[in-house]
FIKEZA-115318 format. One record per residue (C-alpha): residue number from 0; residue in one letter; chain; x, y, z. Coordinates in steps of 0.05 Angstrom, whole numbers, padded with zeros to 5 digits. Each point is the difference from the previous one (the first is absolute). Layout:
# FIKEZA-115318
(NUM; a; A; (X; Y; Z)),
...
//
This chain:
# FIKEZA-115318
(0; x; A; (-00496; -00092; 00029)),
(1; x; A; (00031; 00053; 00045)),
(2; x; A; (00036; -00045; 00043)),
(3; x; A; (00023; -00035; -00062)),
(4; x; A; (00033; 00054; -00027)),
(5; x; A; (00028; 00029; 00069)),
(6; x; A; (00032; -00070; 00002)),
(7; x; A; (00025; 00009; -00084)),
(8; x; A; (00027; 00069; 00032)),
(9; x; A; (00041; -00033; 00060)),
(10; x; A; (00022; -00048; -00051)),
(11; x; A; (00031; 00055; -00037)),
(12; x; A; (00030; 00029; 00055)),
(13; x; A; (00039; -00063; 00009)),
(14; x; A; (00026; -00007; -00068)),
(15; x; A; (00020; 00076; -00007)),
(16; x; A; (00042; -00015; 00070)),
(17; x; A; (00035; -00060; -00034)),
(18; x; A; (-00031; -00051; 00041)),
(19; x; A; (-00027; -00033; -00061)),
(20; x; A; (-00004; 00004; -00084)),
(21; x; A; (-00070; -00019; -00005)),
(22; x; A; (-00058; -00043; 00043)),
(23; x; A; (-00053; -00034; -00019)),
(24; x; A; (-00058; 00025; 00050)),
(25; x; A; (-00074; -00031; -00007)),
(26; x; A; (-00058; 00014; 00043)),
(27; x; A; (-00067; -00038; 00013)),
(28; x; A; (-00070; -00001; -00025)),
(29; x; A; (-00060; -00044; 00037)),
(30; x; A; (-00068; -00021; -00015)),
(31; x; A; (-00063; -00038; 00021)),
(32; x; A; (-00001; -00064; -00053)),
(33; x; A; (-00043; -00054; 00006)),
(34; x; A; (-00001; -00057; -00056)),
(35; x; A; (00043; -00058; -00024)),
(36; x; A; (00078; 00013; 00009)),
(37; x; A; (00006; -00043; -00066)),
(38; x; A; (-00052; 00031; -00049)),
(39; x; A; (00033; 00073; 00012)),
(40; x; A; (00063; -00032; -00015)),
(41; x; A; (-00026; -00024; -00057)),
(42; x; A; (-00033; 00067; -00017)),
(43; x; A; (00070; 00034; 00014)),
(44; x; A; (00024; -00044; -00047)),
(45; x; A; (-00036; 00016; -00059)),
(46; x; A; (00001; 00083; 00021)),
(47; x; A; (00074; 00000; 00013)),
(48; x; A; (00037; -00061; -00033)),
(49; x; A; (00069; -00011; 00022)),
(50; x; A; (00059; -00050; -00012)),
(51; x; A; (-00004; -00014; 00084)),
(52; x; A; (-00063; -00011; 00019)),
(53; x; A; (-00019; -00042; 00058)),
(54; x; A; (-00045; -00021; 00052)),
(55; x; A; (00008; -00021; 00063)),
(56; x; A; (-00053; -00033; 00062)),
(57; x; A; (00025; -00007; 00064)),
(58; x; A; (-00068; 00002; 00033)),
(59; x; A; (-00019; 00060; 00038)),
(60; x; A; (00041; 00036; -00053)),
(61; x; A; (00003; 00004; -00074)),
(62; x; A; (00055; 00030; -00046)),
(63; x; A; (-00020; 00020; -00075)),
(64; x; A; (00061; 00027; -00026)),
(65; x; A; (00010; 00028; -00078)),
(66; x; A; (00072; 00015; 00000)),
(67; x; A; (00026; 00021; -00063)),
(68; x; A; (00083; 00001; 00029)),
(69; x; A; (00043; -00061; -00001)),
(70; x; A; (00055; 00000; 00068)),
(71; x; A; (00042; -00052; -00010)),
(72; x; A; (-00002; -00055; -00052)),
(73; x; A; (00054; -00059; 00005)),
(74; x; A; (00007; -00055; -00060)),
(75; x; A; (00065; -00045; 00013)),
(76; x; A; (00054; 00049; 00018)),
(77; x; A; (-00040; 00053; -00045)),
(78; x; A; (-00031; 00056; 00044)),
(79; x; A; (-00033; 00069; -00008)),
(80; x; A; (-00046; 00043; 00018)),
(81; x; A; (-00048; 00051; -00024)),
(82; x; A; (-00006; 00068; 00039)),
(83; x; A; (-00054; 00045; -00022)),
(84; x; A; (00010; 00072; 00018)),
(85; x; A; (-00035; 00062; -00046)),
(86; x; A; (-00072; 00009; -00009)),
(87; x; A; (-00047; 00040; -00027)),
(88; x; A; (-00079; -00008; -00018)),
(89; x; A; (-00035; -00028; -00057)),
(90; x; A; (-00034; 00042; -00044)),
(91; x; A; (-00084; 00008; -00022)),
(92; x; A; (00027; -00017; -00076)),
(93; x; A; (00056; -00019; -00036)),
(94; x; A; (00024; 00075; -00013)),
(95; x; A; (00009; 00004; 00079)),
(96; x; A; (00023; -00063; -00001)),
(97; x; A; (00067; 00012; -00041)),
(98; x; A; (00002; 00065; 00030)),
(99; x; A; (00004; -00027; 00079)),
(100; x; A; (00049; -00055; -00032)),
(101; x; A; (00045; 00049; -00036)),
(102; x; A; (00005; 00038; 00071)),
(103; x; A; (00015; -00055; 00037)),
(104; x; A; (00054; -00026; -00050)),
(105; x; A; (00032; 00074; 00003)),
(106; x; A; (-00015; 00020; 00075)),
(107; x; A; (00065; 00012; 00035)),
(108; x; A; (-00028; -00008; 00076)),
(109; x; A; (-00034; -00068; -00027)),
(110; x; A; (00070; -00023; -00038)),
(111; x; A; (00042; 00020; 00061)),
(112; x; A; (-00037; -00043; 00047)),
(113; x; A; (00000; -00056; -00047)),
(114; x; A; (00073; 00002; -00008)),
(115; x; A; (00013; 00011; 00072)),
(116; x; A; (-00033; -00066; 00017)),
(117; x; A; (00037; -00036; -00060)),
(118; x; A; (00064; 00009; 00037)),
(119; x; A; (-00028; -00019; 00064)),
(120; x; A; (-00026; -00063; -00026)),
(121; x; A; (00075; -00009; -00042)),
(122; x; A; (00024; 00005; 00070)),
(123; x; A; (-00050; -00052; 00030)),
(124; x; A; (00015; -00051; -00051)),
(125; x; A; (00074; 00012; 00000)),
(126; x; A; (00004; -00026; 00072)),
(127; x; A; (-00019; -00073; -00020)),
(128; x; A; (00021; 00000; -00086)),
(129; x; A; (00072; -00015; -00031)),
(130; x; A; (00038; 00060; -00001)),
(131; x; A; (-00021; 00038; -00073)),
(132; x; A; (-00052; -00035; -00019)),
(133; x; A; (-00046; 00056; 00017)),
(134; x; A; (-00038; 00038; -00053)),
(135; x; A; (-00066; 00047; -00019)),
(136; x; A; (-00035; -00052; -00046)),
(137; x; A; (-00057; 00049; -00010)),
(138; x; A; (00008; 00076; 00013)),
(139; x; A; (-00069; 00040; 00018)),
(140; x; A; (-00045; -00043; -00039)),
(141; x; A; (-00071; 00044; 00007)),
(142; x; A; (-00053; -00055; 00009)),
(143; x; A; (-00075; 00010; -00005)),
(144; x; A; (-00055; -00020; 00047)),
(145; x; A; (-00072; 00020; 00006)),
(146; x; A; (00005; 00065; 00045)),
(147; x; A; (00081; 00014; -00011)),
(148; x; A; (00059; -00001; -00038)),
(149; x; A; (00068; -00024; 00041)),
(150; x; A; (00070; 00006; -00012)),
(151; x; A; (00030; -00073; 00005)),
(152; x; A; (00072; -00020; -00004)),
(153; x; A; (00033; -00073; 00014)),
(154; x; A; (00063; -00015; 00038)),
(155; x; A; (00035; -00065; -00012)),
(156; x; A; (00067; -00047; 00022)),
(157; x; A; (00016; -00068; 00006)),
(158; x; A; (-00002; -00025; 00070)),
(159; x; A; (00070; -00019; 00043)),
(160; x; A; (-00002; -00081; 00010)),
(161; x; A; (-00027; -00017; 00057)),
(162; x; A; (-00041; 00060; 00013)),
(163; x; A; (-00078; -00023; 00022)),
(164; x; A; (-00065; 00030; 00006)),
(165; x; A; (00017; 00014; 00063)),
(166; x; A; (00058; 00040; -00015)),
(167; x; A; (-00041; 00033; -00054)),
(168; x; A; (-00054; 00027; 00050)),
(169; x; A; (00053; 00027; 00049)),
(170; x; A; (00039; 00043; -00045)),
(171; x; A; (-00059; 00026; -00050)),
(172; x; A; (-00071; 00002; 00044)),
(173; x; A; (-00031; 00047; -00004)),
(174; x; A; (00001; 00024; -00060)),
(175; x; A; (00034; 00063; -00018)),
(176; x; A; (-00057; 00034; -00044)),
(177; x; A; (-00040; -00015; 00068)),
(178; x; A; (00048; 00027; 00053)),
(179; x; A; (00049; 00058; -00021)),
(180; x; A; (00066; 00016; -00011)),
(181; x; A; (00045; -00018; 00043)),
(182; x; A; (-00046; -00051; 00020)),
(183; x; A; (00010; -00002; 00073)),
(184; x; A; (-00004; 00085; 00020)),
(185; x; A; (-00063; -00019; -00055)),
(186; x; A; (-00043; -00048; 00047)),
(187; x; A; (00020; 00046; 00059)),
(188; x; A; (-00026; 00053; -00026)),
(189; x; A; (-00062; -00038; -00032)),
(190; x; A; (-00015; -00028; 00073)),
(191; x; A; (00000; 00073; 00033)),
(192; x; A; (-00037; 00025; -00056)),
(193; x; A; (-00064; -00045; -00013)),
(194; x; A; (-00057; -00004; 00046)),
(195; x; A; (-00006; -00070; -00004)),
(196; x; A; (00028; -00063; -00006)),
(197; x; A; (00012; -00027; -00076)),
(198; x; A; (-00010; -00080; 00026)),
(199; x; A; (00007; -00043; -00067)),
(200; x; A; (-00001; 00071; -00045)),
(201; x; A; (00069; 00006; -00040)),
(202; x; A; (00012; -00061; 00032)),
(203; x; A; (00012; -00062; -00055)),
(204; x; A; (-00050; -00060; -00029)),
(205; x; A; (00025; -00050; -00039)),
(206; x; A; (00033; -00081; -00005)),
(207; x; A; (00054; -00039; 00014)),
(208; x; A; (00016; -00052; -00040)),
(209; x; A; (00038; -00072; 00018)),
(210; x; A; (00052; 00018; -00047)),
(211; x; A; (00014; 00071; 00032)),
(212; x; A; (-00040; 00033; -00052)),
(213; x; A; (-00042; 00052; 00029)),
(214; x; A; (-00041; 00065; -00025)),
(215; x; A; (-00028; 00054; 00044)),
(216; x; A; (-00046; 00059; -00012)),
(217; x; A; (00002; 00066; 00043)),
(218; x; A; (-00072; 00004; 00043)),
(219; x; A; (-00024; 00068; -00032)),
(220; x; A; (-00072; 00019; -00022)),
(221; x; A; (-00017; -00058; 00052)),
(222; x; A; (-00065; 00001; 00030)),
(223; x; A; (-00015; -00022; 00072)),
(224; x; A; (-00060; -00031; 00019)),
(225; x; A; (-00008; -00018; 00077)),
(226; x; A; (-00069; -00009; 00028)),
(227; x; A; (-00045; 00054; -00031)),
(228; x; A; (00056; 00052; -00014)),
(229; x; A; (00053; 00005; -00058)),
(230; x; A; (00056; 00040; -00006)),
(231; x; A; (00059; 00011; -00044)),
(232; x; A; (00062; 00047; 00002)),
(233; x; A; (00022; 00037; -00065)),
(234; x; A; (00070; 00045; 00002)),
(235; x; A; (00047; 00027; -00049)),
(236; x; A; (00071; 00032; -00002)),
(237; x; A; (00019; 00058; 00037)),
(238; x; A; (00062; 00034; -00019)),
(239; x; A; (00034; 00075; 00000)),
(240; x; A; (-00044; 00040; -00048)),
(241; x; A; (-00073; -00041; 00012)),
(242; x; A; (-00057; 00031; 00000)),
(243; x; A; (-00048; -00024; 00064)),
(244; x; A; (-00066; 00020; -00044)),
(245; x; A; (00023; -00040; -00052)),
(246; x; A; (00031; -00057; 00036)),
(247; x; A; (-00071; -00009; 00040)),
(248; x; A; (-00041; 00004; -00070)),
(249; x; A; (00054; -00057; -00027)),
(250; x; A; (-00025; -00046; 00062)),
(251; x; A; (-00074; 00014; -00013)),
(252; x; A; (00015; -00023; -00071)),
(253; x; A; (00029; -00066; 00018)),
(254; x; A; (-00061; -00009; 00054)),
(255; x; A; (-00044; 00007; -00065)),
(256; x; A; (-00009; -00065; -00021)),
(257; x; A; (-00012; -00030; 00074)),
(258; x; A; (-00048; 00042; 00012)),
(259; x; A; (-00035; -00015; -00063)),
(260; x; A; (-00001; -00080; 00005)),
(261; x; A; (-00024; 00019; 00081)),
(262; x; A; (-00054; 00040; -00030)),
(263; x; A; (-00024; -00043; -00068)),
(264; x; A; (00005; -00061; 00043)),
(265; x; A; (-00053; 00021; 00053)),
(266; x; A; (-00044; 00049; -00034)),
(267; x; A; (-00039; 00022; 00064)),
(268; x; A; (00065; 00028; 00028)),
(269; x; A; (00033; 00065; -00017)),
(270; x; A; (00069; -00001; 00037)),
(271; x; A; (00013; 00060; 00048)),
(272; x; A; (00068; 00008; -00052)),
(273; x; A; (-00006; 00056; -00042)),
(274; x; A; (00037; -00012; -00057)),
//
């Protein structure tokens, strides 16, 4: 915790010198698992549903991944993606529960990063869509999930001709809501800051059709699982007037449900993660 916060602190220092608006920084937890990569992703799946689940065996390592944010999504010349940026906890009842909501919906620090990374992505997507065709289809939708609420907004355009997946990836990955804004001072900044490298976290799962179709998911509240250890990165948004306390208690509540489906899906083993 205390070199999680001395980290949110440099952050800070950063954005109140210019270098930066906001940056996403995440930090690393690690545990002992032993088990079948597949049944905790099936676990994880019924603790923590999500639109962008997936699961993925490459042998000595396993990626169970319950993503609930959309990165880029591309039918015919249609594109858009879905940033998610504002959080706050779920509640023990449904009285906390429209209270946390009704914060979130009315939190300026949670609105102001969600609308800085709107115009980032606008920018993104205006690199490779017709001049004016982009727009805010959906403007800090608050979505629901087991252990959080999250502010969610869609940016859309129609794509240039002759603009490819290719082309797509260059000018939009990584994601914005994953990064920081600007972008590039962002990932500086991020690989100074965190201890470790983020491999496939933030990084994008997804297809590609034969048509040029293609949808992608951002690689958050992704669990790891390479011989008998797992781990899994969970961040948030640092910007001018965060609070480190708060912004460390916001990444314990999206480690929630991984910890849980760790837990319920090898009951001998308590997790050195105190969530």
């Amino acid at each position: 915790k205390e070199e999680y916060i001395k980290a949110v602190l440099k952050a800070k220092e950063y954005i109140k010198k210019g270098d930066i608006y906001q940056v996403n920084f995440s930090h690393r937890f690690q545990t002992q698992f032993t088990g079948n990569p597949f049944q905790l992703y099936s676990v994880l799946r019924e603790i923590n549903p999500a639109p962008f689940a997936s699961y993925l065996n490459f042998g000595d390592v396993n990626v169970i991944s319950s993503s609930p944010e959309r990165f880029i999504k591309v039918s015919g010349r249609n594109v858009h993606t879905r940033p998610i940026k504002g959080t706050m906890p779920r509640g023990r009842n449904a009285v906390e529960d429209a209270a946390f909501r009704k914060k979130l919906l009315e939190s300026t620090k949670d609105r102001a990063e969600n609308l800085m990374i709107i115009d980032l992505e606008r920018n993104d997507l205006g690199r490779i869509s017709e001049y004016g065709s982009i727009k805010v289809s959906e403007f800090m939708i608050c979505e629901e999930y087991p252990t959080v609420f999250q502010l969610t907004s869609t940016v859309e355009g129609k794509l240039r001709k002759n603009v490819d997946p290719a082309d797509i990836l260059v000018n939009c990955f990584p994601g914005g809501s994953i990064t920081g804004a600007p972008k590039i001072r962002s990932m500086e900044i991020i690989e100074e800051l965190e201890p470790v490298k983020r491999g496939i976290y933030t990084g994008a799962i997804g297809y590609l059709g034969f048509n040029q179709d293609m949808d992608t998911s951002v690689v958050i509240r992704t669990i790891i699982i390479k011989g008998d250890n797992a781990y899994f990165n969970v961040g948030g948004g640092i910007v001018y007037d965060s609070d480190p306390e708060r912004e460390y208690q916001e990444t314990l509540d999206k480690a929630r449900a991984l910890v849980r489906a760790m837990e319920f899906k090898n009951s001998t083993l308590k997790t050195n993660i105190n969530i």
